[in-house]
C-alpha positions in Angstrom: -20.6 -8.7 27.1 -24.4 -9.4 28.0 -25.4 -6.9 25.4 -22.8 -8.0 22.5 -24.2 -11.5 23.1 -27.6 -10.4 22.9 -27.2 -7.8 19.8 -24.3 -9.1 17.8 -24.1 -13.3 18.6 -22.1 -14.0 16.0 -19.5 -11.5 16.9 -19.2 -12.6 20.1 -19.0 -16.3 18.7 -16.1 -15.9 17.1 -14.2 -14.2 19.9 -11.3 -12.5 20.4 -8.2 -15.1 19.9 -8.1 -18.4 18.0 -7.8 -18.6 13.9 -11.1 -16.9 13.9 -10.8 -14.4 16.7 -11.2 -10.8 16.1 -7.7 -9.7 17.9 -6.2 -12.1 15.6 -7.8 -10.4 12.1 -6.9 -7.2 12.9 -3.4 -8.2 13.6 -3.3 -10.0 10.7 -4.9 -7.1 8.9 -2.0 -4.5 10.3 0.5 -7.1 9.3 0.0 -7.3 6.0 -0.8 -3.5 5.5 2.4 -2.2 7.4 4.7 -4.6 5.5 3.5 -4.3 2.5 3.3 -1.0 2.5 7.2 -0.7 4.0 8.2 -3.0 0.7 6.2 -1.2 -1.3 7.1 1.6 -0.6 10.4 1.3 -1.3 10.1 -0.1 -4.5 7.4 2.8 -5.2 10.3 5.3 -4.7 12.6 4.0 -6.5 11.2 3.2 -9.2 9.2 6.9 -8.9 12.4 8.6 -8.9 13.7 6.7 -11.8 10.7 7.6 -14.1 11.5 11.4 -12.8 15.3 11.5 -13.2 15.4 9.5 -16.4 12.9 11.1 -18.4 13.6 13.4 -21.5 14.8 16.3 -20.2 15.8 14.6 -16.7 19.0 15.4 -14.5 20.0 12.2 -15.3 18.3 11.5 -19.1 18.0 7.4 -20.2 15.8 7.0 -22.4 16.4 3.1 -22.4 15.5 2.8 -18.5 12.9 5.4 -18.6 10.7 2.7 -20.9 11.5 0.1 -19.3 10.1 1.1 -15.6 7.7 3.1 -17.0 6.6 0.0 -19.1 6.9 -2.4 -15.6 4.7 0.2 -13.7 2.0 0.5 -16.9 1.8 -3.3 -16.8 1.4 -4.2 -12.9 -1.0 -1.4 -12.9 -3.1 -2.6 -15.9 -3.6 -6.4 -14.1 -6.6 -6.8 -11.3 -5.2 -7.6 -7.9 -7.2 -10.8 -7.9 -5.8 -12.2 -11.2 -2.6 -10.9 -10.1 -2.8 -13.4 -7.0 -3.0 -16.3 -9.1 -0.5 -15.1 -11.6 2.6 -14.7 -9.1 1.3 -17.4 -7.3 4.8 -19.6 -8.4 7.1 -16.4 -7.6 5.1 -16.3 -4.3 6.1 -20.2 -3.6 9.5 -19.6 -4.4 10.0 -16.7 -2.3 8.0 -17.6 0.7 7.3 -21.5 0.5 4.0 -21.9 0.4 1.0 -20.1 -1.8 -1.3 -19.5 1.4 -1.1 -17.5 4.4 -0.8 -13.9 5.6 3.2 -13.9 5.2 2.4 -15.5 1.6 0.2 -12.6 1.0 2.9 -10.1 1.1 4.2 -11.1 -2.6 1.5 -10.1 -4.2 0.1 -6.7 -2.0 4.0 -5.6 -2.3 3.4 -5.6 -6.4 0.2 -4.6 -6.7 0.5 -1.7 -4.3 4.0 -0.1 -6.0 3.5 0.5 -9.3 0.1 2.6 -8.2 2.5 4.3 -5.5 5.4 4.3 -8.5 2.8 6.7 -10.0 2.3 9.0 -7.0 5.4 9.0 -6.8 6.3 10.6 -10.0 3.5 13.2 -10.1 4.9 14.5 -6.5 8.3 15.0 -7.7 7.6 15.9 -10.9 5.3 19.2 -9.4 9.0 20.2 -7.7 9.6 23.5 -9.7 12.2 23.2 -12.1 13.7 26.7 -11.2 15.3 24.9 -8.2 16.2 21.9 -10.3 18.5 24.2 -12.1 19.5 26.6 -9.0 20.5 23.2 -7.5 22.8 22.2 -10.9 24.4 25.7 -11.2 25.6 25.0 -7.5 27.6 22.0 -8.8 25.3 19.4 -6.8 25.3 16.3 -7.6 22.4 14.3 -8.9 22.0 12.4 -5.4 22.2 15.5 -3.4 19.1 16.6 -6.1 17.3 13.4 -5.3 17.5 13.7 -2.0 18.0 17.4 -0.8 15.6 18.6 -3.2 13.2 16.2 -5.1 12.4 14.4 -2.1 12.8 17.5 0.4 10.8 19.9 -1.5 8.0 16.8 -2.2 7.8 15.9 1.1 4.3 17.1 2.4 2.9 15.7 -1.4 4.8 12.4 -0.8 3.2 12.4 2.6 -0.6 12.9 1.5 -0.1 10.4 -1.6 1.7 7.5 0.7 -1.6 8.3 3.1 -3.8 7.1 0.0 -1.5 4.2 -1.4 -2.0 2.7 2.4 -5.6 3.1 3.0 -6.0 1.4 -1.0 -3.5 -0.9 0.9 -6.2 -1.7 3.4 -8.6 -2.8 0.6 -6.5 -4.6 -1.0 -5.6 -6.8 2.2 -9.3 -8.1 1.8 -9.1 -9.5 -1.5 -5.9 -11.3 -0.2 -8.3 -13.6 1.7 -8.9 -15.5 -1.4 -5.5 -17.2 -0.7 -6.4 -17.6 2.9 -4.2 -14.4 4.1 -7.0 -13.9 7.0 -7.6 -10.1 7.9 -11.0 -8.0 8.6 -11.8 -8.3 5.2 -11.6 -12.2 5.1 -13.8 -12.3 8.3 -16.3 -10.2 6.8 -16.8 -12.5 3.8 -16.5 -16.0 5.2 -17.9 -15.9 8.5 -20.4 -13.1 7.6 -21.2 -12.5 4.1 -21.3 -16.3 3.2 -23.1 -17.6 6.6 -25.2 -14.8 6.7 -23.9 -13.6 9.6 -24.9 -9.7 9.1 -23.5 -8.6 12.3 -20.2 -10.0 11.8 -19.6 -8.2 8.5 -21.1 -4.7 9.8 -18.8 -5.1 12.7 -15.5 -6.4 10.5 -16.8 -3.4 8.3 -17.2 -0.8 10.7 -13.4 -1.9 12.0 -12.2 -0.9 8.5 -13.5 2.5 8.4 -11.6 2.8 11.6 -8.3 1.6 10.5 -9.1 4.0 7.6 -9.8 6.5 9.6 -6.7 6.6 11.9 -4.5 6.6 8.8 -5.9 9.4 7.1 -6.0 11.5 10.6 -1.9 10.7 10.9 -1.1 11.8 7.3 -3.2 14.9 7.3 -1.5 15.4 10.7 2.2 14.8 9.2 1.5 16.3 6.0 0.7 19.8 7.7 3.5 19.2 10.1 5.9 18.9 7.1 4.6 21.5 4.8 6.6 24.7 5.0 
């Protein structure tokens, strides 16, 4: 403690619990990125698989609502996150209550994270080779045993590495999210370091990052080459 006084004053200033405390931004930080990422998620795969199965050519072929996800995905790709905080900012307040706050910031890292998943999606399961598509059809499965016993089976390592990427963009995205007061590393680093001048607390809120970042990717390399066969 003597030396982080000494070295790093500000760091130590803000401490550990409290509204500014260090424990408390990285639990806000893992907050926001594991439930966003959980919703996100979800609504990246479903709406993945849609774009997959309903294409031209697809098991289960719709034109209709092929353009209309892929045309929801294009859209909530194409707007910045930032603008995109202030533009859901009513569905945010009708959802959660309130505009502000880590729970608050959930809204809009949920749709701003799935339509970029949506994507990574689709490229996984579309790289599934086609010859077992059709094996799989001559059988007399059914287009949910396809979706699940062999779209998302044979994907799996691919839908592994690409989720690893959607969460570490996660991550950076839960720093912008401080402009609505969701808290987090990233929200440290800019008000109590970048705008006081406070160098040491953004190289330490930075360097906390990098970390986080680095465990996820070491966890999805590791279940990625558990799961590739």
């Amino acid at each position: 403690m003597d030396v982080l006084v000494k070295y790093f004053p500000n760091v130590a200033g803000l401490g550990w619990n409290g509204d500014t405390g260090w424990g408390t931004s990285i639990l806000q930080t893992l907050f926001m990125t594991g439930w966003s990422a959980v919703f996100g998620g979800i609504l990246g795969i479903i709406f993945g698989v849609i774009l997959v199965v309903t294409k031209p050519g697809g098991i289960l072929e719709n034109r209709v609502c092929f353009s209309v996800c892929d045309k929801i995905v294009s859209i909530f790709r194409a707007i910045p996150f930032i603008i995109l905080l202030a533009f859901i900012a009513p569905l945010t307040q009708a959802i959660v209550g309130t505009q502000i706050g880590t729970t608050a910031a959930l809204v809009p890292l949920t749709l701003g994270v799935f339509p970029f998943y949506a994507r990574q999606v689709q490229v996984a399961l579309e790289a599934v080779p086609n010859g077992k598509i059709e094996a799989a059809v001559s059988l007399g499965a059914t287009p949910t045993d396809i979706i699940t016993n062999v779209y998302l089976s044979e994907a799996k390592p691919e839908l592994i590495r690409v989720s690893t990427v959607t969460v570490i963009s996660l991550i950076g995205l839960t720093a912008m999210a401080g402009a609505i007061g969701a808290g987090g590393l990233g929200n440290t680093a800019i008000t109590y370091g970048y705008n006081r001048f406070d160098n040491d607390v953004t190289i330490v809120a930075t360097v906390l990052v990098i970390l986080l970042i680095l465990i996820v990717q070491i966890i999805g390399d590791f279940l990625a080459k558990k799961s590739t066969h």
